[in-house]
C-alpha positions in Angstrom: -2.3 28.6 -1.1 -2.4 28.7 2.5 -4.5 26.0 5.4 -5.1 28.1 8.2 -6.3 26.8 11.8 -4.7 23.7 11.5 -3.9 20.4 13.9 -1.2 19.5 12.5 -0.1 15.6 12.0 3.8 15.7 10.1 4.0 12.6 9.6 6.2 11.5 12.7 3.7 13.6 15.5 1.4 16.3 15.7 2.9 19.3 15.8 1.9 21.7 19.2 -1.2 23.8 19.2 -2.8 24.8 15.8 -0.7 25.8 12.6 -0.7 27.2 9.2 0.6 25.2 5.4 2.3 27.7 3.1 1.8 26.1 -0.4 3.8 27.2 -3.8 4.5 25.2 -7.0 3.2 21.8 -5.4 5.4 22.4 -2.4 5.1 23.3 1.1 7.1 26.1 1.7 6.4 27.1 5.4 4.7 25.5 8.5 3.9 28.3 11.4 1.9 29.0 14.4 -1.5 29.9 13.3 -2.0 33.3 12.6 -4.9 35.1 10.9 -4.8 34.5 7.1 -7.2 36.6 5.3 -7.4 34.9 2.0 -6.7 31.1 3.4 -8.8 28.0 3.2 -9.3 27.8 7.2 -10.1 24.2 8.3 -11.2 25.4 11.5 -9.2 23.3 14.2 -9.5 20.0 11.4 -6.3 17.6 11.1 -4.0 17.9 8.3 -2.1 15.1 7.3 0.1 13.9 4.6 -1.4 12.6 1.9 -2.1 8.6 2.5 0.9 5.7 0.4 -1.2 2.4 -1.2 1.7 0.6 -1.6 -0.2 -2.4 -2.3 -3.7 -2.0 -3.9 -5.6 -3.9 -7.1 -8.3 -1.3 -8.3 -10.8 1.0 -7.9 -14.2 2.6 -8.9 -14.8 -0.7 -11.4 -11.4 -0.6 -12.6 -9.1 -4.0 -12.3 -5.4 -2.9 -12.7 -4.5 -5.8 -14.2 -6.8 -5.6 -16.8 -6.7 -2.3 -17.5 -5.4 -1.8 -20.6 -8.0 0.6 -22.5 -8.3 2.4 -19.5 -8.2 6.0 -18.6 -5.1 5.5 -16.8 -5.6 9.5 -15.7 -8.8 8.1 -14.4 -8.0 5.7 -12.7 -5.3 7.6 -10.0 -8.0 10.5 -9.9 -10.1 7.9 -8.3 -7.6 7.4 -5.9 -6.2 11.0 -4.8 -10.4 11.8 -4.9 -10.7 9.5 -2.0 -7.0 10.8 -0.3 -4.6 8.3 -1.8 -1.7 10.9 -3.3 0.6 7.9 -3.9 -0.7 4.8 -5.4 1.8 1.3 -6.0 -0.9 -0.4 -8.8 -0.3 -4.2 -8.2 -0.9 -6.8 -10.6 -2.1 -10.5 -9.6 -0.7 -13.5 -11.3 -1.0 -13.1 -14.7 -0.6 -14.5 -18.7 2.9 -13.0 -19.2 2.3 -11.6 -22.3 -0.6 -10.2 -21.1 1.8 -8.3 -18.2 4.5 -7.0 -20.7 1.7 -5.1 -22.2 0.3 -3.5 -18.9 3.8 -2.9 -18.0 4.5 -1.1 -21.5 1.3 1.1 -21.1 2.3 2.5 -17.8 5.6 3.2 -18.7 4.3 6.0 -20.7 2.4 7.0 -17.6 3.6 10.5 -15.7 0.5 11.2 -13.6 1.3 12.5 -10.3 0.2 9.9 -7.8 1.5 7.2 -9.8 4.7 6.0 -8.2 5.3 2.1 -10.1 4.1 -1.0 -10.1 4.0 -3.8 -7.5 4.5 -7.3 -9.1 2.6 -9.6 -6.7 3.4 -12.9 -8.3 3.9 -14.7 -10.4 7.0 -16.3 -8.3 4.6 -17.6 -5.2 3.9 -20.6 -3.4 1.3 -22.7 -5.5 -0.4 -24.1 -1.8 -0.4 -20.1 -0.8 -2.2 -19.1 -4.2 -5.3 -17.4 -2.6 -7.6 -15.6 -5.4 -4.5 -16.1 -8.1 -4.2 -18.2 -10.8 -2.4 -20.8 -10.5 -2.1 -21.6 -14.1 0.6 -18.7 -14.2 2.9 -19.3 -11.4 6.0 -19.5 -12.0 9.9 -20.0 -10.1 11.5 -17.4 -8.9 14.5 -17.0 -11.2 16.3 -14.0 -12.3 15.6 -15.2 -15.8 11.7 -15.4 -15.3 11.7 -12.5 -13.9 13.5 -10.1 -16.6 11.4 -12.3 -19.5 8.1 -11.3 -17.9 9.1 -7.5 -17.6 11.5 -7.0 -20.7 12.3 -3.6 -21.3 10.0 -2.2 -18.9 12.1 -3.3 -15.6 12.7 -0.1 -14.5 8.4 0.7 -13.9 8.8 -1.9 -11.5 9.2 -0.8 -7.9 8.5 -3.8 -5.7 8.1 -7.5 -6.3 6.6 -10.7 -3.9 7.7 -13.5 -4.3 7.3 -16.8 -1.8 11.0 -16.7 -0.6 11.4 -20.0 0.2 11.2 -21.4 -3.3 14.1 -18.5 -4.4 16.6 -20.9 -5.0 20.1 -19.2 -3.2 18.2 -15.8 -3.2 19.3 -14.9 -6.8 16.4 -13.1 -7.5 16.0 -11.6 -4.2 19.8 -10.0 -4.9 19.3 -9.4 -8.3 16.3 -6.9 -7.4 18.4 -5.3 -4.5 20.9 -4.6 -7.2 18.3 -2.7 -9.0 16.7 -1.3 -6.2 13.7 -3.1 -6.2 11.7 -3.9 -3.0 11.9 -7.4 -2.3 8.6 -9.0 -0.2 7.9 -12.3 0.9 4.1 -13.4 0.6 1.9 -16.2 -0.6 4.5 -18.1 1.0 4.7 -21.5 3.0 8.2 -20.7 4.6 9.5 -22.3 8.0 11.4 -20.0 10.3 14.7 -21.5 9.8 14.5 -20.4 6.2 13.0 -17.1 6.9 15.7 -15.8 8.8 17.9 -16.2 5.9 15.6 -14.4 3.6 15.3 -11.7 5.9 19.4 -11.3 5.9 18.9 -11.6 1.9 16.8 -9.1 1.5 13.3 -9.7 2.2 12.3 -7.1 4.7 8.6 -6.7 3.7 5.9 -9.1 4.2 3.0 -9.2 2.1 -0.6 -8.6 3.8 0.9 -10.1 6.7 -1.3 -13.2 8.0 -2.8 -13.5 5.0 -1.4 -16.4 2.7 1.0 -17.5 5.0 1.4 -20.5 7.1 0.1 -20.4 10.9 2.2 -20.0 13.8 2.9 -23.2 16.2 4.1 -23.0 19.4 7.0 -25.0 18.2 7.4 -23.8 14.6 6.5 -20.2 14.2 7.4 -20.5 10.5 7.3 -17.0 8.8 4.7 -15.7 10.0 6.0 -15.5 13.7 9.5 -15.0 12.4 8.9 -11.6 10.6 7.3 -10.5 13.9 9.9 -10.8 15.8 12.7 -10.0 13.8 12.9 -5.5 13.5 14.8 -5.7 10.3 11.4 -7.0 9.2 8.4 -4.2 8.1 5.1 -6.0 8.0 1.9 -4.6 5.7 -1.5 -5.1 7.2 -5.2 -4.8 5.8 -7.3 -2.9 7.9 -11.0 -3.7 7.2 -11.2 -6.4 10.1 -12.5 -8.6 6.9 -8.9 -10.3 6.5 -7.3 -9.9 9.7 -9.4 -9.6 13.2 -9.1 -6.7 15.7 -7.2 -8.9 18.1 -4.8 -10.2 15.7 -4.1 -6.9 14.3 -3.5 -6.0 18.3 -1.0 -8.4 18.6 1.0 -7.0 15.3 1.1 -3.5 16.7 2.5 -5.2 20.4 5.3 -6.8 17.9 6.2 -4.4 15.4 7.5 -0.9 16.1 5.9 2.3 14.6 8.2 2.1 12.0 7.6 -1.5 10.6 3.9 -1.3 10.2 2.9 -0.4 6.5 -1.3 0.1 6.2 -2.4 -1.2 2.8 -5.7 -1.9 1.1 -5.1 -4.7 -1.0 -8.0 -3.0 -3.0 -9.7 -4.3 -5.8 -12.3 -2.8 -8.4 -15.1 -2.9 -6.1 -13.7 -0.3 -3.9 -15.7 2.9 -4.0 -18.8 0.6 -5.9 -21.9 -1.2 -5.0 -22.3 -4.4 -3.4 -22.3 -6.8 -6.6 -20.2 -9.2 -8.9 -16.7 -7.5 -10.3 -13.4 -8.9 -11.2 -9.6 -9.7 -9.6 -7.4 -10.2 -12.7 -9.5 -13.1 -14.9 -11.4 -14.0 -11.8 -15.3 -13.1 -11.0 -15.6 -12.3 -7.0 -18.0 -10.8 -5.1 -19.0 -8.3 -2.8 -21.3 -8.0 0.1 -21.3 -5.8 3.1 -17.8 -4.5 1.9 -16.9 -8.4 1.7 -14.7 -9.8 -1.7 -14.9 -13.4 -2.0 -14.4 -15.5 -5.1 -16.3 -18.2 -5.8 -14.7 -21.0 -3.7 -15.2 -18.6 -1.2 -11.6 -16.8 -0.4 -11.1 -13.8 0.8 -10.2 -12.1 -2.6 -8.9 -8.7 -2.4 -11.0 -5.7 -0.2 -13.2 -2.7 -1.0 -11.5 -0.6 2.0 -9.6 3.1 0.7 -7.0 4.2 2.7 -9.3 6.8 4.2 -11.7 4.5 5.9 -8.7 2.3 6.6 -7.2 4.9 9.0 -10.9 5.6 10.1 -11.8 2.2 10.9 -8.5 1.7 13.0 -8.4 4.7 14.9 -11.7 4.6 15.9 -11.4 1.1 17.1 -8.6 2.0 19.6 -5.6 1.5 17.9 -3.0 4.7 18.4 -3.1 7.0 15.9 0.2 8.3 15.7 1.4 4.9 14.6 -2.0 4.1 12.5 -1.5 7.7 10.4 2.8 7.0 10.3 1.6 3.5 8.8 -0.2 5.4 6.1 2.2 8.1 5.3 6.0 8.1 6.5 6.1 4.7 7.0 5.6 3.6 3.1 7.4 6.6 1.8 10.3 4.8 3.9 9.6 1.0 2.7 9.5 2.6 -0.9 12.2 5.1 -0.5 10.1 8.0 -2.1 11.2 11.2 -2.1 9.4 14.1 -0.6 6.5 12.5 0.0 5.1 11.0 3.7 6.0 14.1 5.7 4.7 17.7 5.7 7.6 19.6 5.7 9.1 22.4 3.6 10.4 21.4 0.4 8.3 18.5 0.4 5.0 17.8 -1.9 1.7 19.4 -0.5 -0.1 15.9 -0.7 -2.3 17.0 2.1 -5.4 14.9 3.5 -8.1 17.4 5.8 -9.8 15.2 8.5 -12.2 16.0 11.0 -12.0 15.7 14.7 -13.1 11.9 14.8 -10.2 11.3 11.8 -12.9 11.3 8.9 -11.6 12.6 5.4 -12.6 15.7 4.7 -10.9 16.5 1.4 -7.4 16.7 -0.5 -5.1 18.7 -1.5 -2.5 17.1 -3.9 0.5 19.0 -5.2 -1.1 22.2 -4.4 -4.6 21.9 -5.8 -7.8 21.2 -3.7 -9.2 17.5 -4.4 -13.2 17.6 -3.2 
């Protein structure tokens, strides 16, 4: 396969003047100077990009991750690579642990391509941070908590959250670096006197940043300032304006390098539905105008892809060499995934096609055109 007549975004800049993908066995095998290509898809001057990294999303197309254990698991990560997602982190909520161990066990057996492991977020958060969770399952941190709940499926889990001020000595938080988990902070009511430390022992992620986390004072910036000051620190941010406001989200991309921002959806199963009533984990919410809410009202998950996500925040000024790295080489970094994030030979041709005003077009993942 070739893409002809390309703008070309790497995943670090675009590349000068138009180009041309040479694609073999799922791989890109050569990136030139466009030439005429007599039997290639030409895109016509459209940007190619790598394909888009959900490190951090619930559901999609009426499927609850949590809950989804009769479902077309094949399915379910077509939905997302339909929509330009080539990498997908599935993240549970807090859950019945039982109920976990057999989610875990069925996606063990999974090998579908965009499936890259599982993001635990909870159950080892801050009861007063619980959001749309339920609270009925929260649970310490502890190293032993933590390898009861996943058993013998440990190794399916990539990344876990966990409020980092209730990690007693940051065993957990070492444990997990020992395996080479990620280790995030979120739901989390931590000072910034303790989050300094947890940044030294390991947490170097924050979790939907803003969101779930105590405010900033001019005189205690707690976490939430901390992790925006410190560059050890790589933040995640939602970007449907629903959970964090365009001025906000201006002041994270004044603090944070390029390099620290991770985009994420935080989707649930409402995301590519109707306005209407669906489910995060055991819990009804609601959607309208794009808006999830439960029924007390919280914010509970979003309806945003990763496509419109990069859309909404290019198109409302932000600069789109960092907002595409956010989606791309950015979480292929956090997540240390190989060949994936960057189009470069001998990496994966996960491939998103946007137009001129940075609209998805279509995909092409591992080699084969997604419409």
């Amino acid at each position: 396969m070739i893409l002809s007549n390309c703008v070309v975004f790497d995943g670090v800049d675009f590349k000068e003047g138009l180009q041309n993908i040479y694609i073999e066995n799922a791989l890109i095998t050569d990136i030139r100077t466009y030439t005429h290509e007599p039997h290639s898809i030409n895109i016509n001057g459209c940007i190619a990009v790598p394909g888009f990294i959900d490190i951090h999303t619930h559901g999609i197309c009426g499927t609850d991750f949590s809950y989804s254990f009769d479902a077309d698991a094949d399915k379910f990560f077509d939905n997302y690579v339909k929509v330009g997602t080539t990498s997908v982190f599935p993240t549970t909520v807090t859950m019945d642990p039982d109920k976990l161990n057999l989610l875990l066990s069925k996606y063990s057996k999974i090998k579908h391509p965009a499936f890259c492991g599982i993001h635990l977020e909870g159950p080892f958060i801050n009861i007063k941070k619980a959001g749309a969770h339920n609270k009925q399952y929260i649970m310490q941190p502890s190293v032993e908590s933590y390898r009861k709940i996943t058993g013998q499926y440990e190794n399916i889990v990539k990344r876990v959250t966990i409020a980092c001020e209730l990690d007693q000595g940051y065993k957990l938080a070492g444990y997990l670096k020992e395996h080479n988990k990620v280790v995030s902070f979120g739901h989390t009511e931590c000072i910034s006197d303790e989050a300094y430390k947890a940044f030294k022992a390991g947490y170097r992620l924050s979790t939907h940043h803003f969101n779930a986390m105590p405010l900033m004072h001019h005189r205690e910036i707690t976490v939430t300032g901390a992790a925006l000051v410190d560059d050890c620190v790589s933040c995640e941010y939602i970007p449907d304006f629903y959970h964090v406001g365009k001025e906000m989200l201006k002041i994270l991309f004044k603090c944070k390098k390029p390099e620290n921002l991770v985009m994420v959806t935080d989707s649930m199963s409402a995301t590519g539905m109707p306005d209407g009533e669906y489910t995060l984990g055991d819990s009804d919410v609601f959607v309208k105008d794009g808006l999830v809410k439960n029924q007390s009202g919280t914010i509970a998950g979003s309806s945003v892809t990763m496509a419109k996500g990069v859309f909404n925040m290019i198109n409302a000024g932000f600069n789109p060499v960092t907002v595409l790295k956010s989606a791309t080489s950015v979480p292929a970094k956090v997540m240390n995934l190989k060949k994936r994030g960057i189009l470069r030979p001998g990496y994966y041709a996960d491939i998103n096609i946007l137009d001129s005003k940075f609209r998805y077009m279509f995909t092409i993942s591992k080699g084969t055109r997604i419409d």
